[in-house]
N, C-alpha and C positions, 0 to 999 in steps of 0.2 A: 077575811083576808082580801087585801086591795087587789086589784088588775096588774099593779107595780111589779107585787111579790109572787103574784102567778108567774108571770112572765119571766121572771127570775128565777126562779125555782123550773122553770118549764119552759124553754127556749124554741121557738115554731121554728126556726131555720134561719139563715143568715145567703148573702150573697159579698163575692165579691167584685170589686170594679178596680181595674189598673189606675193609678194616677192620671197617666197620660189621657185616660178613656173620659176622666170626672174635668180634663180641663176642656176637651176637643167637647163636651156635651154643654159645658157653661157660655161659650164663643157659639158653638151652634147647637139652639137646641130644639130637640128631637126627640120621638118617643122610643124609650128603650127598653127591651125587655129583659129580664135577667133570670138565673134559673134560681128558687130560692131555695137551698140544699142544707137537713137538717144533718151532722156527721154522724151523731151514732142511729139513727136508722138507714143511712148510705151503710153502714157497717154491718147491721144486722140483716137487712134483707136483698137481696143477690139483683131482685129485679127493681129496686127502687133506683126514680130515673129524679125523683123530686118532692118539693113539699107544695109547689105552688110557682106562681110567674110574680116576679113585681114589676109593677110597670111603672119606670120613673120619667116622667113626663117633664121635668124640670130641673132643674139643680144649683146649687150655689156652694162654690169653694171658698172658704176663707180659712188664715191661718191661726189656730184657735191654740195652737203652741201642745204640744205632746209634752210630756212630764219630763222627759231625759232633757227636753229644751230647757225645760224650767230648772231641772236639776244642774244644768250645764252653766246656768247664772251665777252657781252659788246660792242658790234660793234659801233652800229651808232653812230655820235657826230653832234646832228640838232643845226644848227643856224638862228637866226633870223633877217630878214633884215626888217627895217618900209619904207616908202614913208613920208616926210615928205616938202614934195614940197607944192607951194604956191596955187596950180591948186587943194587940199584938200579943201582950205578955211580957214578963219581965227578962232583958233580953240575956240575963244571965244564968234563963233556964231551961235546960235542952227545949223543952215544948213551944221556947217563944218563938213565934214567924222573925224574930231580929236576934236571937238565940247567936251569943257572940264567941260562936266555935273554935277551936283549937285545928279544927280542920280546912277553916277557912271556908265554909260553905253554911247558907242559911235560905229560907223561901224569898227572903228579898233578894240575895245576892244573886240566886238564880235569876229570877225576873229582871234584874237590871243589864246582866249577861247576857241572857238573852234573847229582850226585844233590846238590848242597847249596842247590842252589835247591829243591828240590824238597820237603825235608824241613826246609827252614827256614818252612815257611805252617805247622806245625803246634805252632811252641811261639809262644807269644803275645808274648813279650819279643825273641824272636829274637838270645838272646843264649847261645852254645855253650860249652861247654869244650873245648878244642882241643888234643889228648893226642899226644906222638912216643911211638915207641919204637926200641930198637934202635941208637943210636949212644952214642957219647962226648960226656958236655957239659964245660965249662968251669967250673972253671978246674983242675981233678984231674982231669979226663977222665976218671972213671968211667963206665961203660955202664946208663944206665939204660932201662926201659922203662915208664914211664908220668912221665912227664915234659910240664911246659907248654911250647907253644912260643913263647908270649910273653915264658918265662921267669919268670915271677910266679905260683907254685906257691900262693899264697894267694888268685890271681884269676887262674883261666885261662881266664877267660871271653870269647869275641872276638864285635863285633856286627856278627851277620849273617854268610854269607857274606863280603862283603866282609872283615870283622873277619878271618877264617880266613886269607884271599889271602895280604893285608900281614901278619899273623903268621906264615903259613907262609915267605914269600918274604925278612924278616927274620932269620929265625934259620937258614935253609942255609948262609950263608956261616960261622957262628960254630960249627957244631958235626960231628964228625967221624963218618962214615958208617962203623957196627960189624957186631951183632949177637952173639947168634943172631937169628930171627925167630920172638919168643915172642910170643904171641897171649894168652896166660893172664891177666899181670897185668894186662891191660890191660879181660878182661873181668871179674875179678874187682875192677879199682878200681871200672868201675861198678855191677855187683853190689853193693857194698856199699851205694849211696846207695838202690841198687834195693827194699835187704832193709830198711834205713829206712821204705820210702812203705807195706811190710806192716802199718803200725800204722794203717794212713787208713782211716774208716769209712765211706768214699766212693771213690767213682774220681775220684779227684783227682791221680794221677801216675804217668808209665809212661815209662819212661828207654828211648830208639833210642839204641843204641852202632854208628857208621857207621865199621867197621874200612877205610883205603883202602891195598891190601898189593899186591908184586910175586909172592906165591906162598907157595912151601915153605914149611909150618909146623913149627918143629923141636920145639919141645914138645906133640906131637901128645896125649899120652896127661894131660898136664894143662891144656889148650884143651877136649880133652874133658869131664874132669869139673869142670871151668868150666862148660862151655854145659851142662849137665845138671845142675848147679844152680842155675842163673841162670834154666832152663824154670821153677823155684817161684818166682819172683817180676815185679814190673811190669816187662817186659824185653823188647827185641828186638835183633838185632845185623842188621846189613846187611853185605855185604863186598862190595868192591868190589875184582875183580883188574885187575893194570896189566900193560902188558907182553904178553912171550909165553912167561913159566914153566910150569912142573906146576901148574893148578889144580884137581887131584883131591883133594888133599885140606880145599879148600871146598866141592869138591861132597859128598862125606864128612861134613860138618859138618851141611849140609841135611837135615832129617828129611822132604823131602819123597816119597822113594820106600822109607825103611826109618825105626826106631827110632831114635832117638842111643842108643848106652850107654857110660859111660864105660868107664875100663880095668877100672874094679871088678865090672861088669856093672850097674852101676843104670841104669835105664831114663829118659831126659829127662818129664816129666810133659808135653812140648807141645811141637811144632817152634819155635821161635823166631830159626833162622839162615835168612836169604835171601842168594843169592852173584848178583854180578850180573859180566860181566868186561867189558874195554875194549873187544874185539874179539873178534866172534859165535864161537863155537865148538860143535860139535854137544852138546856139557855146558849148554851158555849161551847158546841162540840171539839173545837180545837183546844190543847191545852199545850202548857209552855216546855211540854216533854219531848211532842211532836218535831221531826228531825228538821234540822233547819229553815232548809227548803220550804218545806210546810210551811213551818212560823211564818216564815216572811213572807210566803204567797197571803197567809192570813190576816199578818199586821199592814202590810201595804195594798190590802184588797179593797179597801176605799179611798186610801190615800190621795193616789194620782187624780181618783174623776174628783174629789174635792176641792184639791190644790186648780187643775186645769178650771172646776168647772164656778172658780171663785175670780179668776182672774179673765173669764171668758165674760162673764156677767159684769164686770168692771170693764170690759172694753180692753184689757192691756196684753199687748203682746209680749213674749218672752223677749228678755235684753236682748240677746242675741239673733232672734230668728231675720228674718229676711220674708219680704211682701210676696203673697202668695201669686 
């Protein structure tokens, strides 16, 4: 286990400094000592005065833009990708994860509810692109995999969650459950819009692709060097597993305890997959049962330093902020 994941798991104590204090230290600087204070041992033991001194000898403010700035642009533009492979099941039978209920509830519909409540506050119009893959559509039943499923491939934009529901819940009955379960086109259609927003002299756009799948990824070795392309630009992918498949190779995907590399060996420039799954697993202790709050401390717990720390490495400030 890296130093990264210690440190994360295991936090030595933190300090803090007033604004006012980080600019009067930049204009004149000076050595400063700080007290560095861990909280839950402040908590637990009566006579703890500290964990140690940091001594900041120097400093530099710049304005690297905080997420609410970014979000305050209208930044993000989340899309939606379903699993509509035949490894779901036939959705006309109670046991399929697409299983097209009288009750109006299903393990997709859950997941689209909600992480898509969740991640619909952050684009300003609230209005998605909502992508299948993996089955046969009409009227040649060809197997495509990025396809709308409002069927209006020149507008597959649905509003809101809601918009998602009744277009997901439309077009089950009309199209036939295939595969394989490729993952690729689907990050590289939006990769494309992604490699677009590279021309903005501002942080003014950064594309969530919300993959919601039952598992096995069969083109593993070009999913890979998808997401290891997709790390050079305004980009982050969620995945949401359904079900109770192999979800090892979403955790695979995650750069959070090693590198991505694709099959070439190039190295991803920045984690940008987060896997979240239906039901806790010791991979995934969060599941999508968990009370709101939770969910969305869990689905947006890499989001921000992603989005900030993509457009900090670009040099671009948020539209709106103002010179440090």
């Amino acid at each position: 286990m890296g130093w990264e994941k210690v440190l994360q798991q295991s936090p030595f104590g933190a300090a803090l400094m007033p604004d006012k204090q980080l600019h009067v230290l930049r204009s004149d600087p000076k050595k400063l000592e700080l007290e560095c204070i861990n909280p839950k041992k402040q908590k637990k033991k009566k006579n703890y005065k500290n964990s140690g001194i940091i001594i900041v000898k120097s400093c530099k403010v710049s304005t690297l833009g905080c997420f609410i700035l970014l979000l305050g642009g209208g930044l993000c533009f989340p899309q939606v990708g379903i699993d509509f492979t035949a490894s779901n099941g036939n959705p006309r039978d109670p046991s399929s994860l697409h299983y097209i209920n009288p009750m109006g509830t299903n393990e997709y519909l859950s997941a689209i509810w909600a992480v898509g409540q969740i991640i619909q506050d952050y684009d300003s119009d609230k209005m998605f692109p909502a992508l299948g893959f993996g089955a046969q559509l009409p009227p040649d039943w060809k197997v495509s995999h990025e396809f709308a499923i409002n069927f209006n491939p020149t507008n597959p934009f649905c509003s809101g969650v809601e918009g998602i529901v009744q277009a997901y819940s439309a077009c089950l009955p009309h199209i036939r459950f295939y595969g394989p379960t490729n993952f690729s086109p689907i990050v590289n259609h939006v990769a494309r819009f992604a490699a677009q927003a590279t021309q903005q002299e501002a942080a003014s756009q950064y594309f969530i692709l919300l993959i919601i799948t039952d598992g096995v990824i069969s083109d593993m070795d070009e999913t890979r060097h998808a997401v290891v392309q997709a790390s050079k630009l305004p980009m982050s992918i969620i995945i949401v597993g359904v079900g109770n498949a192999d979800f090892a190779a979403m955790e695979f995907l995650d750069g959070d305890s090693r590198v991505l590399r694709s099959h070439t060996g190039e190295e991803a420039v920045r984690d940008i997959v987060q896997c979240i799954e239906s039901c806790a697993t010791a991979a995934f202790p969060l599941c999508l049962q968990a009370p709101k709050e939770t969910l969305a401390k869990a689905v947006l717990a890499e989001l921000p330093q992603q989005v900030v720390q993509y457009f900090k490495h670009q040099n671009l400030p948020p539209i709106n902020s103002e010179p440090a």
